[in-house]
C-alpha positions as a printed Julia matrix, in Angstrom:
530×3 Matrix{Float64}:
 -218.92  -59.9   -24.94
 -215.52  -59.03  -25.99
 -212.88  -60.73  -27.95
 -212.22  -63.6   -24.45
 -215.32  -65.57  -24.87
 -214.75  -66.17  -20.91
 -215.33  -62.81  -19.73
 -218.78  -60.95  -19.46
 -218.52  -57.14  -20.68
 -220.93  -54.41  -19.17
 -221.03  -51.03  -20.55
 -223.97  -49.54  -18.78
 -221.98  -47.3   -15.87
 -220.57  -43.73  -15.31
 -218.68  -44.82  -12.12
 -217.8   -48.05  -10.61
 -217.26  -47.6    -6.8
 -214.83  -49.87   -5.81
 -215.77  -51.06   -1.67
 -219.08  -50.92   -0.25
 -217.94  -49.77    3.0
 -219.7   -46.73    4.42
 -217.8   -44.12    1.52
 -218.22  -46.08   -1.0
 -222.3   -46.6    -0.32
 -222.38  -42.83    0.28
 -220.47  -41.92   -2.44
 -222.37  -43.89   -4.73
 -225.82  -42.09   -3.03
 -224.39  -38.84   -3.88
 -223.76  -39.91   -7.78
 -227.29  -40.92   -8.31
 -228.73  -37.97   -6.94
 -226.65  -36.21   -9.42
 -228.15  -38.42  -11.86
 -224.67  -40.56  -12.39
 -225.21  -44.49  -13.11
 -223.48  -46.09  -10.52
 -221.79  -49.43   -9.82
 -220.27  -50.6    -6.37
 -218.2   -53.48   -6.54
 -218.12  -55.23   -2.84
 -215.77  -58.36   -2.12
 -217.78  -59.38    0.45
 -220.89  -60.91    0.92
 -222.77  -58.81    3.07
 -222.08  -56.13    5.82
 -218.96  -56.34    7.87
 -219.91  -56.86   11.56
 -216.03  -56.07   12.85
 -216.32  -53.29   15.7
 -214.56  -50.08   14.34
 -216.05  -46.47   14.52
 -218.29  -46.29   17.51
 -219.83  -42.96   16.41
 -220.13  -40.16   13.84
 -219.03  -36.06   14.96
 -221.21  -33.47   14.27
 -220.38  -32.29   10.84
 -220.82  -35.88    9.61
 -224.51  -36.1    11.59
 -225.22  -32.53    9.84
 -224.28  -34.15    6.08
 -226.65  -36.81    6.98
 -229.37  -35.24    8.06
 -228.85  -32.7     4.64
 -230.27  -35.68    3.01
 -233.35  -36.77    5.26
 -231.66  -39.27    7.06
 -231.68  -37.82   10.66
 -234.8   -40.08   12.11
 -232.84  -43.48   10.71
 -229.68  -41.76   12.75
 -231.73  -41.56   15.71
 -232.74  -44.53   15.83
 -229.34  -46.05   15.48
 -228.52  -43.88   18.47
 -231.35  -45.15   20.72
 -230.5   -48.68   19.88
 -227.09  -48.22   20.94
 -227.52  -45.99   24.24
 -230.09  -49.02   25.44
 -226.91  -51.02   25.31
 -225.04  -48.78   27.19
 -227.49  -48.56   29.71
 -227.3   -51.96   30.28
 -223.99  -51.74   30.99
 -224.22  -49.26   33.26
 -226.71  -50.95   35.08
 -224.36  -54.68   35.41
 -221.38  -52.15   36.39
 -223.38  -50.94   38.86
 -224.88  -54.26   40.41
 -228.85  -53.77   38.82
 -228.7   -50.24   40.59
 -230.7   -47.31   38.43
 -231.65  -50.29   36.2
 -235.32  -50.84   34.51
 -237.97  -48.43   33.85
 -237.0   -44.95   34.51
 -233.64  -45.34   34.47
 -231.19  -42.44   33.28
 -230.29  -42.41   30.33
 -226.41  -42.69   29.92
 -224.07  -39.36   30.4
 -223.44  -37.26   27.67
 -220.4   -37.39   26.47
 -217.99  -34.35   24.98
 -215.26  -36.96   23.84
 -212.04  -37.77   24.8
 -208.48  -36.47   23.04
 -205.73  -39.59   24.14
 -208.2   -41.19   26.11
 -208.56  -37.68   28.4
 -212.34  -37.1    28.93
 -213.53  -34.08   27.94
 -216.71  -33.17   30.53
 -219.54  -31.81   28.33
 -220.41  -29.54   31.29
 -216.94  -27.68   30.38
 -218.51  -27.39   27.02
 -218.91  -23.79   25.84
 -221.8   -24.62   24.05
 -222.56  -20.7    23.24
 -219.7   -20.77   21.18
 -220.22  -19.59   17.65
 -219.01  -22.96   16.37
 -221.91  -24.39   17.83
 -224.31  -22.39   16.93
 -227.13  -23.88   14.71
 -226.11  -27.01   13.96
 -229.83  -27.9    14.61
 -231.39  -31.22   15.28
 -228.12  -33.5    14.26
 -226.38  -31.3    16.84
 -228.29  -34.67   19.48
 -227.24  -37.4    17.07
 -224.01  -39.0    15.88
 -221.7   -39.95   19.16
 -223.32  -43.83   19.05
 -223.43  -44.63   15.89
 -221.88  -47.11   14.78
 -220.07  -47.97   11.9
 -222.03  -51.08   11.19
 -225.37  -49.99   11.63
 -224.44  -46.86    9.74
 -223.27  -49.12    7.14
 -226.8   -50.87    6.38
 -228.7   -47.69    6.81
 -226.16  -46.62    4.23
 -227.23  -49.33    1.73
 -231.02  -49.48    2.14
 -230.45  -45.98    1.09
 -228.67  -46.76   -1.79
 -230.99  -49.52   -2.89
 -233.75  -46.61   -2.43
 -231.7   -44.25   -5.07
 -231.17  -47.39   -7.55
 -227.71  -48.05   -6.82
 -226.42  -51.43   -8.09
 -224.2   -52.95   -5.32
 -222.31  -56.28   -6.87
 -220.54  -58.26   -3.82
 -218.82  -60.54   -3.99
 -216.87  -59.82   -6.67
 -213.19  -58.55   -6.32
 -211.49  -56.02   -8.69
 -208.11  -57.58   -9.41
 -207.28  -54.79  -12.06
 -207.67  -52.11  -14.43
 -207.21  -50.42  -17.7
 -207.51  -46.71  -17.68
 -207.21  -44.57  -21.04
 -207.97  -40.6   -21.77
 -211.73  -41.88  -22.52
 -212.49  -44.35  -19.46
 -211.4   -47.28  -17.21
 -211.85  -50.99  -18.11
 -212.35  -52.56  -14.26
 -211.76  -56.3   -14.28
 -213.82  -58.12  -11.39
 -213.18  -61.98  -10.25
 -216.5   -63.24   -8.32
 -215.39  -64.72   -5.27
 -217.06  -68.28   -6.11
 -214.8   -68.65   -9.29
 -217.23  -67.93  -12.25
 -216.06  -66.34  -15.41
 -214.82  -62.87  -14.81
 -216.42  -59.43  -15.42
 -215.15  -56.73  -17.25
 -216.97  -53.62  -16.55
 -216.36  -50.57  -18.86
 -216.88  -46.85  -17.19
 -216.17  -43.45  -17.15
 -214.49  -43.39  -14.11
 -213.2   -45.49  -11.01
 -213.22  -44.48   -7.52
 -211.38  -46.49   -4.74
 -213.13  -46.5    -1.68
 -211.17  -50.12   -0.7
 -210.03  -49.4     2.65
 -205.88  -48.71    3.25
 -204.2   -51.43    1.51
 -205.98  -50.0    -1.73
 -205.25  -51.74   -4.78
 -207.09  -49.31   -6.55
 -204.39  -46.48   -5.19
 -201.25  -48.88   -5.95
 -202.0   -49.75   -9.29
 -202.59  -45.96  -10.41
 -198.98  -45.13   -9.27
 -200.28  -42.94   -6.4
 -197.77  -42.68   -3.63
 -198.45  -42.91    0.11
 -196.29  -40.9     2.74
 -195.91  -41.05    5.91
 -194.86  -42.1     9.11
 -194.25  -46.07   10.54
 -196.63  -47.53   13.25
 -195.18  -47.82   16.68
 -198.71  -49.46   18.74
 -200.42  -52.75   18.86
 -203.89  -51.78   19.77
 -206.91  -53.95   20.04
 -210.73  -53.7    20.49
 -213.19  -56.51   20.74
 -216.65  -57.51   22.14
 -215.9   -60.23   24.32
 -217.12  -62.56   27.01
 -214.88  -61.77   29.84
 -214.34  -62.57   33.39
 -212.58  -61.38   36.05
 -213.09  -57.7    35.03
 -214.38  -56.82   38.13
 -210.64  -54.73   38.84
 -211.31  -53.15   35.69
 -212.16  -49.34   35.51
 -214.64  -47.56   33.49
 -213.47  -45.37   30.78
 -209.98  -44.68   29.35
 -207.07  -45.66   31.69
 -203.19  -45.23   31.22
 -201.28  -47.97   33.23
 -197.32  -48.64   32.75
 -197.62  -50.59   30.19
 -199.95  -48.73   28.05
 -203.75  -48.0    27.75
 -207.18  -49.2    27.56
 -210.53  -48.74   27.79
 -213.58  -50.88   29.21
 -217.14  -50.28   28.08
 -219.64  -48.2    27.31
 -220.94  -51.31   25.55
 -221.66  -54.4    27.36
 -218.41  -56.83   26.68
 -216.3   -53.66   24.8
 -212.4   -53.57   25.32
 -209.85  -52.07   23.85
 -205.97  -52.56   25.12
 -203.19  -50.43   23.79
 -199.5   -51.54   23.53
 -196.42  -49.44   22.61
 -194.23  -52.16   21.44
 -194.34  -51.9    18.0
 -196.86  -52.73   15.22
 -198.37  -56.41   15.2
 -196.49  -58.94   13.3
 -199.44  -60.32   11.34
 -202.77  -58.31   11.15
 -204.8   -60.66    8.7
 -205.22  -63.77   10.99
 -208.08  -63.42   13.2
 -207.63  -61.93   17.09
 -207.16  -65.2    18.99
 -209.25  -65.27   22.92
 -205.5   -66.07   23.47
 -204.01  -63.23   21.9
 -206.4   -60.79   23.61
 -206.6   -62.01   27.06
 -202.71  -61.75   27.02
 -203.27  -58.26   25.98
 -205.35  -57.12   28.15
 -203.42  -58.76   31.57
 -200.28  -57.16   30.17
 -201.85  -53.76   29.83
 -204.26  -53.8    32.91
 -202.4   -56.25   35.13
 -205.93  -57.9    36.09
 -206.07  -61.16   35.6
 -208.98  -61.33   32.97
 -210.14  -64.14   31.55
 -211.51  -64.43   27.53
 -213.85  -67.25   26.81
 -215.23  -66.09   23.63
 -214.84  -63.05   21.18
 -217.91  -61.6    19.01
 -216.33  -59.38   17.11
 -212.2   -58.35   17.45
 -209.97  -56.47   14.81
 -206.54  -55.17   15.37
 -205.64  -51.76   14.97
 -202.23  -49.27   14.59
 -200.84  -46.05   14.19
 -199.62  -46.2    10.91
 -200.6   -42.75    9.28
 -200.15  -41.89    5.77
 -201.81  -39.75    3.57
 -202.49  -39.83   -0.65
 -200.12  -37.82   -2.05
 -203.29  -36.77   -4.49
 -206.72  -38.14   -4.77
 -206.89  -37.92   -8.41
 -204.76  -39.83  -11.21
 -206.57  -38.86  -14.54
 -210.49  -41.11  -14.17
 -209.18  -43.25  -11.27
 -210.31  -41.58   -7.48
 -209.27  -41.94   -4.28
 -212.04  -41.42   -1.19
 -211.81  -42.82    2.47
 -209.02  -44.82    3.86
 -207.8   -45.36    0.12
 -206.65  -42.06    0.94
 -205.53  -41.92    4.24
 -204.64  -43.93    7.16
 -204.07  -43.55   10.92
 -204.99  -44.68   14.13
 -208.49  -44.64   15.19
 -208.15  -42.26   18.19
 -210.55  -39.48   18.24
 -212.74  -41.54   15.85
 -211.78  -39.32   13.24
 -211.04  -41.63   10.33
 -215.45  -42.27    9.13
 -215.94  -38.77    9.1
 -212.94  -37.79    7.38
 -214.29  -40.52    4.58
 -217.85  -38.81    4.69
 -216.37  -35.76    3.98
 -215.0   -36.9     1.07
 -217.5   -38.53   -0.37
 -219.86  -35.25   -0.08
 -217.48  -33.32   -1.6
 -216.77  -35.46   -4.37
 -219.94  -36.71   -5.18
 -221.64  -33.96   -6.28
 -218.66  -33.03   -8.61
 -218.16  -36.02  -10.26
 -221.7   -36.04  -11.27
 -221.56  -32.96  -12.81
 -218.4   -33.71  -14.74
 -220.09  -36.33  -16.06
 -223.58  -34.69  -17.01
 -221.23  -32.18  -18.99
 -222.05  -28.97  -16.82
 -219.2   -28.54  -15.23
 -215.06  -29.24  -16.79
 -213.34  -32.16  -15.57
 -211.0   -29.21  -13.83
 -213.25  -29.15  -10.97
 -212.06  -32.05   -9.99
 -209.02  -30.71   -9.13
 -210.6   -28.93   -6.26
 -211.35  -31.92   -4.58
 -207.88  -32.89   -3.45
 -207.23  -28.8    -3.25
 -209.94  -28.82   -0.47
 -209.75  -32.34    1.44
 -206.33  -32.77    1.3
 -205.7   -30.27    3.97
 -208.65  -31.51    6.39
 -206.47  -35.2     5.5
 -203.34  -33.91    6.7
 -204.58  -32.17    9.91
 -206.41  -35.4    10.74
 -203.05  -37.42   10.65
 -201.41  -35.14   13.03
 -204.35  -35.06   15.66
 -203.76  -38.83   15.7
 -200.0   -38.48   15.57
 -200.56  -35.68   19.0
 -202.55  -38.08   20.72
 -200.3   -41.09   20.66
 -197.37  -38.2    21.99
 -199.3   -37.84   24.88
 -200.48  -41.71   25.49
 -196.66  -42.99   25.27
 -196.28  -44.42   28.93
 -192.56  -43.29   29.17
 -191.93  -40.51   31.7
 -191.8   -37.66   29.0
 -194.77  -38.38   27.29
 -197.01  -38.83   30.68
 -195.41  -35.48   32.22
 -197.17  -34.05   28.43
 -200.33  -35.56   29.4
 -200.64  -33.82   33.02
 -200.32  -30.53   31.54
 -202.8   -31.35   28.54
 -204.88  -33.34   30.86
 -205.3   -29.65   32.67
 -205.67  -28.01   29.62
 -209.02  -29.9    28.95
 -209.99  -29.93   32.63
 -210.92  -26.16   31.41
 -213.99  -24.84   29.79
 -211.79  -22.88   27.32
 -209.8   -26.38   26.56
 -212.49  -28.73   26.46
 -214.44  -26.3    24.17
 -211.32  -26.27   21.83
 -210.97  -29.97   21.47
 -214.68  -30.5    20.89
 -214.75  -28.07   18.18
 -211.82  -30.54   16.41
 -213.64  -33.32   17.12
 -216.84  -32.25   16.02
 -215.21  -30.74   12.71
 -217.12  -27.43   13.41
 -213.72  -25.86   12.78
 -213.36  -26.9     8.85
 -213.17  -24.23    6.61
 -212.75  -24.48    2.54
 -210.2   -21.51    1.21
 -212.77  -20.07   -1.28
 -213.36  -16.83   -3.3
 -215.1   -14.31   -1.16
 -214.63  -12.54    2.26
 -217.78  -12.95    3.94
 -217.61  -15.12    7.26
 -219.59  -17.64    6.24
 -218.14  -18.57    2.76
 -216.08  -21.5     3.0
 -217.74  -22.81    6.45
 -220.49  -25.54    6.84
 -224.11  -23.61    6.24
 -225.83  -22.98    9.29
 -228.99  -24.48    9.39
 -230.75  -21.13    9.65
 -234.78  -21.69   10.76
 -236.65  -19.88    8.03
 -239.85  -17.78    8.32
 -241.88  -21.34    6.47
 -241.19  -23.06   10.01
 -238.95  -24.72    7.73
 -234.62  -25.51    8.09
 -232.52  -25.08    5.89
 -230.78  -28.58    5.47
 -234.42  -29.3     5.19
 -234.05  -27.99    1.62
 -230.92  -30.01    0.66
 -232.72  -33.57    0.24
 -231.98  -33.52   -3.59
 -228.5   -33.39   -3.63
 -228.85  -30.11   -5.43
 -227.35  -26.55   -4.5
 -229.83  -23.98   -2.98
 -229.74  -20.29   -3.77
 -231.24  -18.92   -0.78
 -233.07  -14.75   -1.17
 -233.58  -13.72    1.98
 -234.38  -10.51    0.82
 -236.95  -10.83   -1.67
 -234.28   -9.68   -4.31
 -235.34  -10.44   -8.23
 -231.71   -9.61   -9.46
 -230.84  -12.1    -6.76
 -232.64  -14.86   -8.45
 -231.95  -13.7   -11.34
 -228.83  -14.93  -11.32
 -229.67  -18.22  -11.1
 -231.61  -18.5   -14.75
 -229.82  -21.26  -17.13
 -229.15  -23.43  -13.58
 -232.39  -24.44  -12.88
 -231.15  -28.09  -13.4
 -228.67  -27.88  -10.66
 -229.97  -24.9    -8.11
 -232.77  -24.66   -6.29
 -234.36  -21.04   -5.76
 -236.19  -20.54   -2.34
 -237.28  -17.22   -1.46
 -237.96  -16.26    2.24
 -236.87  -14.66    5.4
 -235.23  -15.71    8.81
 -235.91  -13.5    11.1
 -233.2   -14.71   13.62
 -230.6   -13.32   11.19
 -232.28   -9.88    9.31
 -228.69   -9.04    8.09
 -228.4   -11.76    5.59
 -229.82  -11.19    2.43
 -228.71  -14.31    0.41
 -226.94  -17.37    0.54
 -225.63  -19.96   -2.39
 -225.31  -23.77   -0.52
 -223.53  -26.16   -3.08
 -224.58  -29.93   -2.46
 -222.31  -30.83   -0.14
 -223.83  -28.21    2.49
 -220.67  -25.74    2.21
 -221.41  -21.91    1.47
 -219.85  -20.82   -1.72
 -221.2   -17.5    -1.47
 -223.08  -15.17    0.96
 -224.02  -11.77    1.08
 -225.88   -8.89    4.24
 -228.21   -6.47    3.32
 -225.89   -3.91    3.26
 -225.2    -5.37   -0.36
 -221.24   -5.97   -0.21
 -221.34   -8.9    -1.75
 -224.6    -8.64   -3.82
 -223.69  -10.72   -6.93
 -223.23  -14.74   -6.61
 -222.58  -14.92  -10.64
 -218.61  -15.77  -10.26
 -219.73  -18.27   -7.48
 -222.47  -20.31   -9.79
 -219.7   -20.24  -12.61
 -216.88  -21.7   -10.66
 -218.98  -24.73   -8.97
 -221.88  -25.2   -12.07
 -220.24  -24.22  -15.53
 -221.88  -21.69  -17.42
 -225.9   -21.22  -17.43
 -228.02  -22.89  -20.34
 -228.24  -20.26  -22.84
 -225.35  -18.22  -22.38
């Protein structure tokens, strides 16, 4: 105990994780497989039930199932599409209901509430190509049941998640953070002493505010909600997204699921709960069918404000997920962009912290998600151009709305949904460097994200080359070595995958990049024994 007799001191973590929200669980998985002692500090008491993300895009499916979490994701999915079929079955009067029935559409997306008609999709398109077995999951999944899966898996890695308990502070110094911590049901405080802090606690971050980091951007201009809801009188509701003259909204795919849209401004108070009032007005004003709310399940309120971190990083204190960024939910963009960041942090932080690596690779972590931040906030900022229901903004939406009516345009806005299109600007020319690691089918019978479980790169000799792995002596800590062929692809000769499923380097057989020495450097320090 320290010098106040009142508070309890601990001393036993690298990283305290501030929000056990989807990043922050992940996060914290990604630290103890880099061997990291982890603490997750939660203010509530258990898993928040509030509908939000509906589903995960493909890159975030593809992290997943790089650590051997694909069968949970299915059957998240399967749960979820039963529920959909349901609905589909009371929207169409207990038609195609029961055994046999068909399973519900497949669905490309939407951009502004346009569908986007996966039989447009260009599916042959290099983007696309082997994303493998996630490449079926991720489009309903929701944020809730992602969230538990989330935590069983960090209880599995030996993750210590604290809830309720509330950081209310901090004391950061060139050789760690002090993280103060006020238990919800008034017992004496905690004072936790780590290496570093990370705040993954949602948009109104305290974390971010009290390490001076500033928060750009531009002012919210919608009132949106979503809720599940026992309704009546939605039988002059449409399936699908709508734009009326008053706005938009949405009804379904899951039984009781709306979601009304008003451009009049932000909401005037967004902590009180959604009222059955307060939502049935919504909804008549933006549908003009007289609906009727008799009870709400789950209801949150939502806007456009968008604003982005103006860095992630302020000396041990971390920003990941919305502590980062903010900005309205259409697209479902804002999970994955959090995923992302907690697989690229994750595995950095850990090495910083085992002493392999300087605490300047840190630095690349803002240096590569910033940008992927910034284009997120203006795909949400486009889409609420085009869903304005003045005259200007709806003329915009015909032409777009034709745009995606096209295979060529429905392929493009897929690809930025999915997040095939992310690229990292690192050293090295060859196509793949940079880009998500396709998960090339090896001569074993085996994938490649089959070989990411552990959280540790893979140097991959497809060429039976000794000076190849070679180069990886002195990292045998931190890179696995697997040596085999894939015969779909005789022109590569050698791929290094850090953690976080990105290729730092690659090489053909014709040798013109033949040396992945610079590349093991830059991410993993210098070898043991050099």
């Amino acid at each position: 105990m320290d010098a106040d007799t009142n508070t309890n001191t601990d001393t036993n973590y690298d990283v305290v994780i501030a929000g056990a929200g989807p990043i922050g669980l992940l996060l914290a998985c990604e630290l103890r497989l880099g061997g990291a002692r982890v603490l997750v500090a939660e203010r509530l008491a258990e898993v928040d039930e509030t509908i939000k993300a509906g589903g995960i895009n493909t890159l975030t499916a593809v992290s997943l199932y790089r650590r051997g979490l694909l069968p949970a994701l299915t059957e998240v999915q399967a749960e979820t599409a039963n529920g959909m079929k349901e609905f589909l079955r009371t929207q169409s009067g207990g038609e195609g209901g029961g055994e046999g029935a068909a399973p519900p559409p497949k669905s490309a997306g939407h951009f502004a509430g346009i569908t986007l008609r996966a039989d447009l999709l260009d599916t042959s398109d290099p983007a696309f190509a082997e994303v493998g077995p996630p490449g079926e999951v991720g489009r309903f999944v929701p944020q809730a049941p992602l969230e538990r899966l989330l935590g069983r898996r960090a209880d599995e890695l030996g993750v210590e998640v604290r809830r309720q308990v509330e950081l209310t502070g901090y004391d950061a110094d060139e050789e760690g953070v002090t993280v103060h911590l006020a238990p919800t049901d008034g017992s004496a405080p905690q004072a936790i002493r780590t290496g570093w802090l990370v705040g993954c606690d949602g948009g109104r971050s305290l974390v971010r505010k009290l390490a001076g980091i500033q928060f750009p951007g531009t002012a919210p201009e919608i009132t949106g909600y979503q809720a599940i809801a026992d309704m009546t009188g939605t039988e002059g509701l449409s399936k699908g997204w709508n734009a009326t003259a008053t706005g938009m909204y949405t009804y379904g795919p899951m039984p009781g699921r709306m979601v009304s849209i008003e451009f009049d401004g932000p909401p005037a108070d967004r902590r009180s709960p959604v009222t059955t009032e307060e939502l049935q007005a919504s909804v008549r004003r933006v549908t003009g069918v007289d609906v009727t709310v008799h009870k709400l399940h789950t209801a949150t309120r939502f806007t456009d404000n968008c604003r982005q971190a103006d860095t992630y990083r302020a000396g041990r204190v971390l920003l990941a997920g919305d502590a980062a960024h903010v900005h309205s939910p259409f697209g479902g963009q804002g999970l994955n962009l959090g995923v992302g960041d907690a697989m690229n942090l994750g595995w950095k932080l850990a090495l910083v912290i085992s002493g392999r690596a300087p605490v300047d690779l840190l630095d690349t972590y803002t240096a590569e998600r910033h940008p992927i931040g910034a284009w997120v906030l203006d795909w949400t900022r486009a889409q609420i151009a085009v869903m304005r229901p003045d005259a200007h903004a709806r003329a915009l939406r015909g032409i777009v709305s034709d745009l995606a009516g096209t295979a060529d345009g429905t392929t493009y806005f897929v690809k930025r949904i999915s997040g095939a299109w992310q690229r990292y600007d690192l050293p090295g020319d060859h196509p793949l460097t940079g880009r998500s690691a396709p998960d090339l089918e090896l001569a074993d019978g085996t994938r490649l994200g089959d070989h990411l479980h552990t959280g540790r790169a893979l140097l991959l000799d497809l060429a039976d080359d000794p000076k190849l792995r070679a180069r990886a002596t002195g990292y045998e800590s931190l890179v696995d070595v697997l040596t085999t062929s894939c015969p779909q692809h005789p022109e590569l000769a050698g791929l290094l995958v850090r953690p976080d499923g990105f290729t730092a380097w690659a090489t053909d057989t014709d040798g013109t990049e033949d040396d992945p020495s610079d590349a093991l450097r830059l991410w993993f320090g210098a070898p043991l024994g050099a």
